[in-house]
KOLKEZA-559405 format. One record per residue: x, y, z of N, C-alpha, C in turn; residue in one letter; residue number from 1. Coordinates in pm, whole numbers. Last residue first. Example, Ala and Ser with C-alpha at 12.3 -4.5 7.8 and 13.67 -1.06 7.14 Angstrom:
2
[pt [1285,-225,708],[1367,-106,714],[1290,3,787],S,2],
[pt [1319,-569,780],[1230,-450,780],[1320,-330,780],A,1],
END
This chain:
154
[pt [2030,-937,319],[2020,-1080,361],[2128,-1068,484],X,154],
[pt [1835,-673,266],[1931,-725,227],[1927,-849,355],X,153],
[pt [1571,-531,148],[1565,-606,278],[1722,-648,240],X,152],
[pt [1488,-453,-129],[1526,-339,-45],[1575,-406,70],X,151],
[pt [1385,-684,-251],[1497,-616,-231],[1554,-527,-182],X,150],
[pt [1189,-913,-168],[1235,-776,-113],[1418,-764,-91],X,149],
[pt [1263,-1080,-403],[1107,-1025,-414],[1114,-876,-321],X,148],
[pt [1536,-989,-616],[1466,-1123,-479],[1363,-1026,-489],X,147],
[pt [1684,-907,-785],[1714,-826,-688],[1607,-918,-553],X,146],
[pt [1705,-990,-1036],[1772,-1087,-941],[1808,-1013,-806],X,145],
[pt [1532,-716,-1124],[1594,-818,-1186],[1705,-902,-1084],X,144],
[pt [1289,-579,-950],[1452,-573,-962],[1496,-726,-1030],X,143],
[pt [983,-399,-930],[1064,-514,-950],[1172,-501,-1018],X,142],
[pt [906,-103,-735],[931,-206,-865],[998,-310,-861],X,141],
[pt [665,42,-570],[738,-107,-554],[779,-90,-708],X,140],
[pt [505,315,-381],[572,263,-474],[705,166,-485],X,139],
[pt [286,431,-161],[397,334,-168],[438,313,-311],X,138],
[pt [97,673,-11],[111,588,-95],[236,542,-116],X,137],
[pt [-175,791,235],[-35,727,189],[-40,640,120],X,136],
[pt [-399,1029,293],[-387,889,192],[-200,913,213],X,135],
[pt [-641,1136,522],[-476,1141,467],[-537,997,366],X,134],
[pt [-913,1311,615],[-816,1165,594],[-732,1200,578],X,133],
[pt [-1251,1398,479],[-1125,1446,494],[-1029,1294,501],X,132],
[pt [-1536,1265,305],[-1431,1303,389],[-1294,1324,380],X,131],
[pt [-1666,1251,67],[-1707,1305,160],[-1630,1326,305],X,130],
[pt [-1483,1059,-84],[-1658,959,-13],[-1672,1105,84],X,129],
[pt [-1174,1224,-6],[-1257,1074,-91],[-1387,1061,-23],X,128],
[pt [-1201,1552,141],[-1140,1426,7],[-1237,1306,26],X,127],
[pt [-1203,1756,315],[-1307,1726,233],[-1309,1652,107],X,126],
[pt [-879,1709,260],[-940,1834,333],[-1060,1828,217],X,125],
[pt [-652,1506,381],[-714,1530,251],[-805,1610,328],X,124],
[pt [-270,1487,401],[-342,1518,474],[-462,1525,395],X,123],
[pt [6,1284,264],[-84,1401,263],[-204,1373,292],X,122],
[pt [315,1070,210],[155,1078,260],[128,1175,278],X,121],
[pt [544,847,42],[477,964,117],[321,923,155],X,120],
[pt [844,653,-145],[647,656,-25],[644,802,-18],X,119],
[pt [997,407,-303],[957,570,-244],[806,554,-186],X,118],
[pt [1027,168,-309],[1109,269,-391],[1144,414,-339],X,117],
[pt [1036,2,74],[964,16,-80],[1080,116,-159],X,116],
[pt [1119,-118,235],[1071,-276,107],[1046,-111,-21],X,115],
[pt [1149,43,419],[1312,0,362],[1266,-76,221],X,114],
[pt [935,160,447],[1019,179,391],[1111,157,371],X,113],
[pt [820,-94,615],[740,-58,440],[863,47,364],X,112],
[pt [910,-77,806],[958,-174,707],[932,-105,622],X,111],
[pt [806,140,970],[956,140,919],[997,60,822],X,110],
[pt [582,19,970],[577,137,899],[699,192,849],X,109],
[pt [668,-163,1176],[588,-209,1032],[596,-106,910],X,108],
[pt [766,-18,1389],[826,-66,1327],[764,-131,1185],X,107],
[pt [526,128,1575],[568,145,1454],[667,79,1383],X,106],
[pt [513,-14,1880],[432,20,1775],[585,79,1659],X,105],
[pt [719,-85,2115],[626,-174,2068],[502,-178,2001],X,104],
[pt [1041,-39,2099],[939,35,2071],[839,-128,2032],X,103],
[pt [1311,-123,2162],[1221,-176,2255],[1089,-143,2205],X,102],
[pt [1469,-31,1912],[1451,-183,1947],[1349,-257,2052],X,101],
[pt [1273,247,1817],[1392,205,1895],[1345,-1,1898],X,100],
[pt [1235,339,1450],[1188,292,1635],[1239,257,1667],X,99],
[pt [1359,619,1272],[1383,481,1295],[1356,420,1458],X,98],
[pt [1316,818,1055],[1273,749,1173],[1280,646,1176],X,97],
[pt [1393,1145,894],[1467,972,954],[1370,939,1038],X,96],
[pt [1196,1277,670],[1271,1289,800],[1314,1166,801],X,95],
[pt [801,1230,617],[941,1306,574],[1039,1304,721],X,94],
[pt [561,1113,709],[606,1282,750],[686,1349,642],X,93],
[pt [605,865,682],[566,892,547],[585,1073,586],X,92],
[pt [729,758,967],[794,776,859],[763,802,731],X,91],
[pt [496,894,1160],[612,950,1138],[713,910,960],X,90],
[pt [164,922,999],[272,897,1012],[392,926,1062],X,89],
[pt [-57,1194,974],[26,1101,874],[157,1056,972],X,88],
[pt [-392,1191,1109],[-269,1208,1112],[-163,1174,1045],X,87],
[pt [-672,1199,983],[-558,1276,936],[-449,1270,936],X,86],
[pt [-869,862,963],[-777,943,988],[-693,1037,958],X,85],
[pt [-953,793,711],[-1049,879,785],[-918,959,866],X,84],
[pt [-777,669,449],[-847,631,542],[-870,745,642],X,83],
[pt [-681,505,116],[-712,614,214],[-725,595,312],X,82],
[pt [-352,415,34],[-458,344,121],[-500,488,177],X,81],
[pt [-194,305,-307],[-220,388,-198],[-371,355,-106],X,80],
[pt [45,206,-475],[-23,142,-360],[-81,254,-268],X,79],
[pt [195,151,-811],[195,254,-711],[85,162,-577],X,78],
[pt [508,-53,-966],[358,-20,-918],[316,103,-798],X,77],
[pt [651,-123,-1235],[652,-33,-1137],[479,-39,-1076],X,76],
[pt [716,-192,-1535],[708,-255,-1412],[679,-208,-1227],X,75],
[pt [711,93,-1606],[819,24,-1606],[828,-68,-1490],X,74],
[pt [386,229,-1453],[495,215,-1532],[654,114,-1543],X,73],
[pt [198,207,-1253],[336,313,-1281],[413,291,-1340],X,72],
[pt [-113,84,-1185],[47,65,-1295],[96,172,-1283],X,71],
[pt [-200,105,-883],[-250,122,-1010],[-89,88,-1077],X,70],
[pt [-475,78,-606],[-330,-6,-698],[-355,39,-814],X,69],
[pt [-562,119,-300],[-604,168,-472],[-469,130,-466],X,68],
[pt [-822,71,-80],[-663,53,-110],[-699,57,-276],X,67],
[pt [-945,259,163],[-939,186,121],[-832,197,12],X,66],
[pt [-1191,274,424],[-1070,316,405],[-1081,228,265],X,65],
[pt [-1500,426,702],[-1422,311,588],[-1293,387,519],X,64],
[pt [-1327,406,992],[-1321,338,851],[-1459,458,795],X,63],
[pt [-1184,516,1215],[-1311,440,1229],[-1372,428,1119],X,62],
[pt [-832,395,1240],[-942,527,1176],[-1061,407,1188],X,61],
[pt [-628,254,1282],[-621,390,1354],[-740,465,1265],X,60],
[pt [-706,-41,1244],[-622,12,1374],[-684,153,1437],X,59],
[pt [-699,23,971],[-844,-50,1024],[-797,-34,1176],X,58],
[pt [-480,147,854],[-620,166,812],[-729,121,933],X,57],
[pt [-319,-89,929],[-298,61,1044],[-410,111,996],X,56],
[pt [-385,-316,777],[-426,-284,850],[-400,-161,965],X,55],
[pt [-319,-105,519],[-479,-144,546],[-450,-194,692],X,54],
[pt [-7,-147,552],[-92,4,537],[-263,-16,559],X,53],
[pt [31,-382,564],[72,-313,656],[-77,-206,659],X,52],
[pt [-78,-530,339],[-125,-536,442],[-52,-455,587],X,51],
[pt [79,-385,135],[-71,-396,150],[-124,-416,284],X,50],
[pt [337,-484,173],[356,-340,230],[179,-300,228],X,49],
[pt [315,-731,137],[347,-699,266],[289,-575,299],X,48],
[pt [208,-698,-110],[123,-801,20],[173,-751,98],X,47],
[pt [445,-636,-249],[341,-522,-233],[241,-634,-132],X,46],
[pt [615,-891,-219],[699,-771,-156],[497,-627,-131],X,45],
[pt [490,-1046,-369],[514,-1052,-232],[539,-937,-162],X,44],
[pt [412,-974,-616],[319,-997,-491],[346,-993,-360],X,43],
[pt [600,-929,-824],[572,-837,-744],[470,-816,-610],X,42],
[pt [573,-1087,-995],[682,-1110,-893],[681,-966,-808],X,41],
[pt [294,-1083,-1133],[341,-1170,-1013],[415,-1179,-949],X,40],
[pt [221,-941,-1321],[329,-844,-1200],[368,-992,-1133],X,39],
[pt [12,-966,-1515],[142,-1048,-1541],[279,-957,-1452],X,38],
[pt [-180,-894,-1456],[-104,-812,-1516],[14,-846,-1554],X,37],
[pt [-318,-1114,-1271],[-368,-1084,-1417],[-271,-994,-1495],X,36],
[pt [-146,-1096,-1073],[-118,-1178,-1158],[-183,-1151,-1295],X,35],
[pt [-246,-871,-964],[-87,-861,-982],[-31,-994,-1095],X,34],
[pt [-509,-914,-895],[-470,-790,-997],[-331,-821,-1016],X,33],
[pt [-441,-1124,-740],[-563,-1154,-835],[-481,-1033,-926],X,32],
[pt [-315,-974,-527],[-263,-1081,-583],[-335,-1116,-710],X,31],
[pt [-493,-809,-420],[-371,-735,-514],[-338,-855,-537],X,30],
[pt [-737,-959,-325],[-747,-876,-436],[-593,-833,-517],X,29],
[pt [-596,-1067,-114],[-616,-1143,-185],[-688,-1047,-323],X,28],
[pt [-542,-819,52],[-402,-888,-7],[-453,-962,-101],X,27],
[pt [-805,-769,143],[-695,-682,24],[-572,-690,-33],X,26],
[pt [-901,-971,288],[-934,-923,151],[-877,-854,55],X,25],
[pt [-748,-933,494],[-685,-1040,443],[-772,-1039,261],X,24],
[pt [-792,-680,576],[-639,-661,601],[-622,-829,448],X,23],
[pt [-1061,-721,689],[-1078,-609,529],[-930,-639,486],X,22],
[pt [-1145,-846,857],[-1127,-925,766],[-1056,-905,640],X,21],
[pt [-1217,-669,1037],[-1076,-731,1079],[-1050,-798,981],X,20],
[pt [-1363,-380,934],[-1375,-512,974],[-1233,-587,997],X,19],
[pt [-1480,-108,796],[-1412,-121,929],[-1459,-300,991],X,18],
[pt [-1443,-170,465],[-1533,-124,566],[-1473,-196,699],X,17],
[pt [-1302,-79,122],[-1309,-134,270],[-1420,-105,363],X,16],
[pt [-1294,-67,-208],[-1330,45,-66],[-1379,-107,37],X,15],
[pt [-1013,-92,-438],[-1127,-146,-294],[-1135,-62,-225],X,14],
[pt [-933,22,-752],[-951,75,-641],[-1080,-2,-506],X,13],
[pt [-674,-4,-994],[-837,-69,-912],[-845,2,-741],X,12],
[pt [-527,93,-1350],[-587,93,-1182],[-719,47,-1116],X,11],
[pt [-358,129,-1594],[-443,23,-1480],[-448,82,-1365],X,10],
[pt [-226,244,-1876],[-194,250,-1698],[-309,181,-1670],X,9],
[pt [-209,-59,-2032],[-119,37,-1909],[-204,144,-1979],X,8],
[pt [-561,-230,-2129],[-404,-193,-2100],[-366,-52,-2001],X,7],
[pt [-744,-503,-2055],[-715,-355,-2025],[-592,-310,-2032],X,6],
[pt [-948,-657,-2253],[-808,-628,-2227],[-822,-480,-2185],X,5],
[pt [-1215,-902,-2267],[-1160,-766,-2246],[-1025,-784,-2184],X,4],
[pt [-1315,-1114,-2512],[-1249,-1071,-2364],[-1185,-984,-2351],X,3],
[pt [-1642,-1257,-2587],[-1551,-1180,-2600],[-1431,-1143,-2481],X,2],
[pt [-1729,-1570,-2751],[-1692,-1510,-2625],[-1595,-1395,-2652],X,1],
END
């Protein structure tokens, strides 16, 4: 039996299709990839910010979309989610945003940046599969006794 090793840099890329199911498939793929890489302590915190970003994917664009993970290095991971839609975001824009306490959309998008290292997002002009879109991407590393979300303080 032979077994393949893939070493750093790594990357996988799921293409999605406009289903309600696509949000719980793509957490259970980055967990599979996060353990094979021996990231595991990095599941929780990128699940969250996975399933944020896929499902506003499946919310705000008439699909298909989809979520690419790759190694960045020094424990470090990158997370990016295409999807049909152009518009980017207020908080991947650039700028402060922070939703008001009564707001009853975007706060998820506010998490992702407090959980993550760094983020952005750009507009794609005749990009992935033949279409335009935006892609936002997330970057997580893991913190030595820094808890799974460290960015979240207690």
């Amino acid at each position: 039996m032979v077994l393949a090793t893939v070493t750093p840099p790594w990357a996988y890329t799921l293409q999605l299709p406009q289903d309600p199911r696509a949000p719980g498939i793509a957490r259970a793929t980055l967990r599979s990839v996060l353990r094979v890489h021996g990231m595991g302590d990095l599941i929780e915190t990128a699940e969250l910010i996975a399933s944020e970003l896929v499902t506003n994917a499946y919310l705000h664009s008439s699909g298909p979309y989809s979520l690419r993970l790759r190694d960045a290095g020094r424990h470090r991971i990158r997370l990016s989610v295409w999807d049909t839609n152009p518009d980017i975001p207020p908080p991947f824009r650039g700028g402060a945003h922070t939703p008001s306490a009564l707001a009853e959309r975007g706060r998820g998008l506010h998490l992702v940046t407090l959980w993550a290292d760094s983020w952005g997002g750009y507009p794609l002009h005749g990009g992935l599969p033949g279409h335009g879109g935006k892609l936002l991407w997330v970057e997580c590393a893991w913190r030595p006794g820094g808890g799974a979300l460290y960015g979240v303080q207690d």
